[in-house]
MARBA-3410 file (N, C-alpha, C, O; in Angstrom, 1 decimal):
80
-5.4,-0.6,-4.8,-4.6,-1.6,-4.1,-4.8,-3.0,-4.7,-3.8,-3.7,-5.0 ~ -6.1,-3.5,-5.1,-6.3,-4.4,-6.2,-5.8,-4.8,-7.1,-5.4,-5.9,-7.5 ~ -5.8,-4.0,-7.6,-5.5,-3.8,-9.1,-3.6,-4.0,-9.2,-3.1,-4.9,-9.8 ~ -3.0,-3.0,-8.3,-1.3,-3.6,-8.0,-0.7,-4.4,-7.2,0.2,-5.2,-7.5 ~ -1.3,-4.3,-5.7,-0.5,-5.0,-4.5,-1.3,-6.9,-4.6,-0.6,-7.9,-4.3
-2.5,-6.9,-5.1,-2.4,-8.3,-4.8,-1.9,-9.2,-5.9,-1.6,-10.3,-5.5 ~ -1.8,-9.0,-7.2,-0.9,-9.7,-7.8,0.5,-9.5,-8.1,1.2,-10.4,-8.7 ~ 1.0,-8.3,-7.6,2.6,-8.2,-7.2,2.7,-9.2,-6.1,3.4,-10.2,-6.2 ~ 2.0,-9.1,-5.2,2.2,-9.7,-3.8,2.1,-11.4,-4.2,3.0,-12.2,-4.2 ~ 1.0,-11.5,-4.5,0.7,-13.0,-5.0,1.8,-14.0,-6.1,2.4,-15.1,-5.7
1.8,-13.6,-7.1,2.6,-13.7,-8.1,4.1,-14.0,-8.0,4.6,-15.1,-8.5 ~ 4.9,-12.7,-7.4,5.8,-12.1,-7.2,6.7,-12.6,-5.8,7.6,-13.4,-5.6 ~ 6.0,-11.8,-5.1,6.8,-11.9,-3.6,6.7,-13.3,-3.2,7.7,-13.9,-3.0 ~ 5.4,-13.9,-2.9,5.1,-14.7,-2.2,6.4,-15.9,-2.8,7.5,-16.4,-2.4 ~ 5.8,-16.0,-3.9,7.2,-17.0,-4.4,8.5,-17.1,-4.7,9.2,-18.1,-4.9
8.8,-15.9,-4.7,10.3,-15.3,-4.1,10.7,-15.7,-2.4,11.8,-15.9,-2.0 ~ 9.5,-15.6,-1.8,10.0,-15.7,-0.4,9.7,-17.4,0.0,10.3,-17.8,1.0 ~ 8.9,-18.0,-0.8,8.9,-19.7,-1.1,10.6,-20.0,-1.2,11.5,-20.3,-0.4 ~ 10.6,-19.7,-2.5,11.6,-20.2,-2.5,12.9,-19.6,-2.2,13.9,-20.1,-2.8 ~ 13.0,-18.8,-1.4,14.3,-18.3,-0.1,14.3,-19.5,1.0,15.2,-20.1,1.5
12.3,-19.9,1.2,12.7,-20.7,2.3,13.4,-22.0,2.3,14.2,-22.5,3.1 ~ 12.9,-22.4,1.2,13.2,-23.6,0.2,14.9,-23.8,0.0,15.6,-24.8,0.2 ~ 15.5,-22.5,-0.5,17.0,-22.6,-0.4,17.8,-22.0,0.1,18.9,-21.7,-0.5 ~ 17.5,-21.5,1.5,18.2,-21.1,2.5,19.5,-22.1,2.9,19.3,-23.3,3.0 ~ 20.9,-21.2,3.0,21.9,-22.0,3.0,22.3,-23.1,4.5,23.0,-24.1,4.7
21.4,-22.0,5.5,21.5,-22.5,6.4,20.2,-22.7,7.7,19.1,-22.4,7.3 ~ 20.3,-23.0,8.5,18.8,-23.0,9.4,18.2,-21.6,9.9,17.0,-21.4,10.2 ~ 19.3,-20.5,10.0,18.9,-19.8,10.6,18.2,-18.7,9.4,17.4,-17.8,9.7 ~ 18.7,-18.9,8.0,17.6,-18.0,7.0,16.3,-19.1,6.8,15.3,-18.7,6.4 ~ 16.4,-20.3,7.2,15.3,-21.1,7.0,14.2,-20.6,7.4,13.1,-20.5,6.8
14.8,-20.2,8.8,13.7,-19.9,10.3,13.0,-18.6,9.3,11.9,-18.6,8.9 ~ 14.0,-17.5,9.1,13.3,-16.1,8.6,12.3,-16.2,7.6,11.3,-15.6,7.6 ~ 12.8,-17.5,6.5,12.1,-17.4,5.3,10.7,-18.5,5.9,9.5,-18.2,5.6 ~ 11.0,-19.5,6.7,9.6,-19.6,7.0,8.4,-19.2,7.6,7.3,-19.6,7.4 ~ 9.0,-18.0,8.6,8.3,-17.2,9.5,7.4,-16.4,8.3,6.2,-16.6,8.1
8.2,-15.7,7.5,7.7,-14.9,6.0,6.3,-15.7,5.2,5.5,-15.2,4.4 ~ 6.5,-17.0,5.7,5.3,-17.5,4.8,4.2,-17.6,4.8,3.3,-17.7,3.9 ~ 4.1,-17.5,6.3,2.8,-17.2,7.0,1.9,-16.0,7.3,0.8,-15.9,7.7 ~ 3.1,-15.0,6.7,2.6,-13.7,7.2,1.5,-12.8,5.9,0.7,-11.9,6.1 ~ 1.7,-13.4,4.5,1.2,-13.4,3.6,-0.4,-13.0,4.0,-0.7,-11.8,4.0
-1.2,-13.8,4.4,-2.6,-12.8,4.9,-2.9,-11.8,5.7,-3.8,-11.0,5.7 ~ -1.7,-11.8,6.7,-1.4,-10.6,7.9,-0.9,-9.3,6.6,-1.3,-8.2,6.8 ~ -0.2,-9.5,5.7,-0.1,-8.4,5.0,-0.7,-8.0,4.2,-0.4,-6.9,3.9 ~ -1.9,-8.7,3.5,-2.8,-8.6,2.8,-3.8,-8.1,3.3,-4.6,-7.4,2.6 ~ -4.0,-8.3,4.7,-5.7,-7.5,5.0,-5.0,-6.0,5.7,-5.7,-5.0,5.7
-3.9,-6.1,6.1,-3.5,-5.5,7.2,-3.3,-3.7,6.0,-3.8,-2.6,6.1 ~ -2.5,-4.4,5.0,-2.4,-3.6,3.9,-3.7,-3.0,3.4,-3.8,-1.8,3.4 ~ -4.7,-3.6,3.2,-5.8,-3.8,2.5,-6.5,-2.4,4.2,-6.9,-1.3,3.9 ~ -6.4,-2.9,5.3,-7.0,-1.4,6.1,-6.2,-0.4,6.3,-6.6,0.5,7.1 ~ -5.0,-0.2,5.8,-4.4,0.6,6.0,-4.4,1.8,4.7,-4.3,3.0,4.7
-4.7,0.7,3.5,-5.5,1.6,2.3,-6.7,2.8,2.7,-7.0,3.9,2.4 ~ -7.3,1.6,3.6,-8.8,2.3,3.3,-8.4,3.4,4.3,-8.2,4.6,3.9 ~ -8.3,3.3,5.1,-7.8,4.4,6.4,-7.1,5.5,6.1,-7.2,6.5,6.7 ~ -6.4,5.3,5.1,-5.3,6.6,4.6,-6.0,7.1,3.4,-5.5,8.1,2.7 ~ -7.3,6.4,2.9,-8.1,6.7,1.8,-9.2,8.2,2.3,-9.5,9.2,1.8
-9.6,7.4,3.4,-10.4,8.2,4.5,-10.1,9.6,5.3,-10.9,10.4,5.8 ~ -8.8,9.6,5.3,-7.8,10.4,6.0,-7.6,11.7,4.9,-7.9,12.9,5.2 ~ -7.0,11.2,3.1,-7.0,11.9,2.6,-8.0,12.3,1.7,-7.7,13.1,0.8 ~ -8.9,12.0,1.8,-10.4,12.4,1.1,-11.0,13.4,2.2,-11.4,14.5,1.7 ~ -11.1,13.3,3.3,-11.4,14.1,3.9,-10.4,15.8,4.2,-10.8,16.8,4.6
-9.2,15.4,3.9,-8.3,16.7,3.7,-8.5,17.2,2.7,-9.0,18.3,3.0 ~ -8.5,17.1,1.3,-9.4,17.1,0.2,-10.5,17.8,0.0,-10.4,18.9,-0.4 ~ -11.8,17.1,0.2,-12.9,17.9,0.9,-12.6,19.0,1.6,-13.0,20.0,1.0 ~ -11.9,19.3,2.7,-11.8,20.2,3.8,-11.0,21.5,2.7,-11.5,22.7,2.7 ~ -10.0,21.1,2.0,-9.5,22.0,0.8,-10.5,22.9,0.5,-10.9,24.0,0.8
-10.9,21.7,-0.4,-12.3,22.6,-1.4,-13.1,23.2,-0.8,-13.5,24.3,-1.2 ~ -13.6,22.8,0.3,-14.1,23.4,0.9,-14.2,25.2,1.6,-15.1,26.1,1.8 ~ -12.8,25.0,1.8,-12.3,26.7,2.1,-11.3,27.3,0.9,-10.5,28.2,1.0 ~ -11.7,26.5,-0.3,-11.6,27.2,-1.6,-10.4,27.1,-1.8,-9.9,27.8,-2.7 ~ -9.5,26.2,-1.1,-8.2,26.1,-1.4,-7.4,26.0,-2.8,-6.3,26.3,-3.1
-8.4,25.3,-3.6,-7.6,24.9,-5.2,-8.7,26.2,-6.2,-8.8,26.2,-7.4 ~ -9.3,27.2,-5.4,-9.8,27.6,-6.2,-8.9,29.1,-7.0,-8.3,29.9,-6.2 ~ -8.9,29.2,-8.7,-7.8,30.0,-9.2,-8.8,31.1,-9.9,-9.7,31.2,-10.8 ~ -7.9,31.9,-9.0,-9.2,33.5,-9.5,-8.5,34.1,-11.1,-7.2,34.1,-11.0 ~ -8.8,34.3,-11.8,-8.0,34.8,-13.3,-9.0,36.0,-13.6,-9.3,36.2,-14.7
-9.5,36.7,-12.6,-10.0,38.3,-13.3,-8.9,39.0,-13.5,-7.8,39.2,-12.9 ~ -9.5,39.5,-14.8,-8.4,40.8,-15.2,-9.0,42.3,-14.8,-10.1,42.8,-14.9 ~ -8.2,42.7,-14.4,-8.5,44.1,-13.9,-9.4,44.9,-14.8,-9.2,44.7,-16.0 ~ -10.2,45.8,-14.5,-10.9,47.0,-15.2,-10.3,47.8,-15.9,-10.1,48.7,-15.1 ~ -9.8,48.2,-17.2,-9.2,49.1,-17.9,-10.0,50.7,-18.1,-9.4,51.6,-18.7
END
């Protein structure tokens, strides 16, 4: 999540949505684009536990796999 969403996000978005607020044609995209500008740490942490949580979620399905041998591939060849 490091490594992509915070400098897409940072870089990218955030200043894309600067400057929507900036040249919104009228008041009422103003209102949207400035509501947007604030939300920037609400989507960054919010993002940031929603990583770890779906990290946790599928590591443990994972585990539970291997566990009952699910990825395991049997290749004996029969007795001749």
């Amino acid at each position: 999540m490091v490594v992509l969403f915070l400098p897409l996000a940072t870089f990218i978005i955030q200043p894309k949505l600067d400057a929507f607020a900036v040249s919104a044609p009228n008041q009422y995209l103003f209102g949207i684009g400035d509501h947007f500008q604030g939300l920037y740490p609400l989507v960054t942490f919010g993002s940031l536990g929603f990583h770890i949580i779906y990290g946790i979620i599928f590591g443990f399905m994972v585990w539970k796999m291997i566990e009952l041998k699910t990825f395991v591939q049997t290749n004996k060849k029969p007795i001749q």
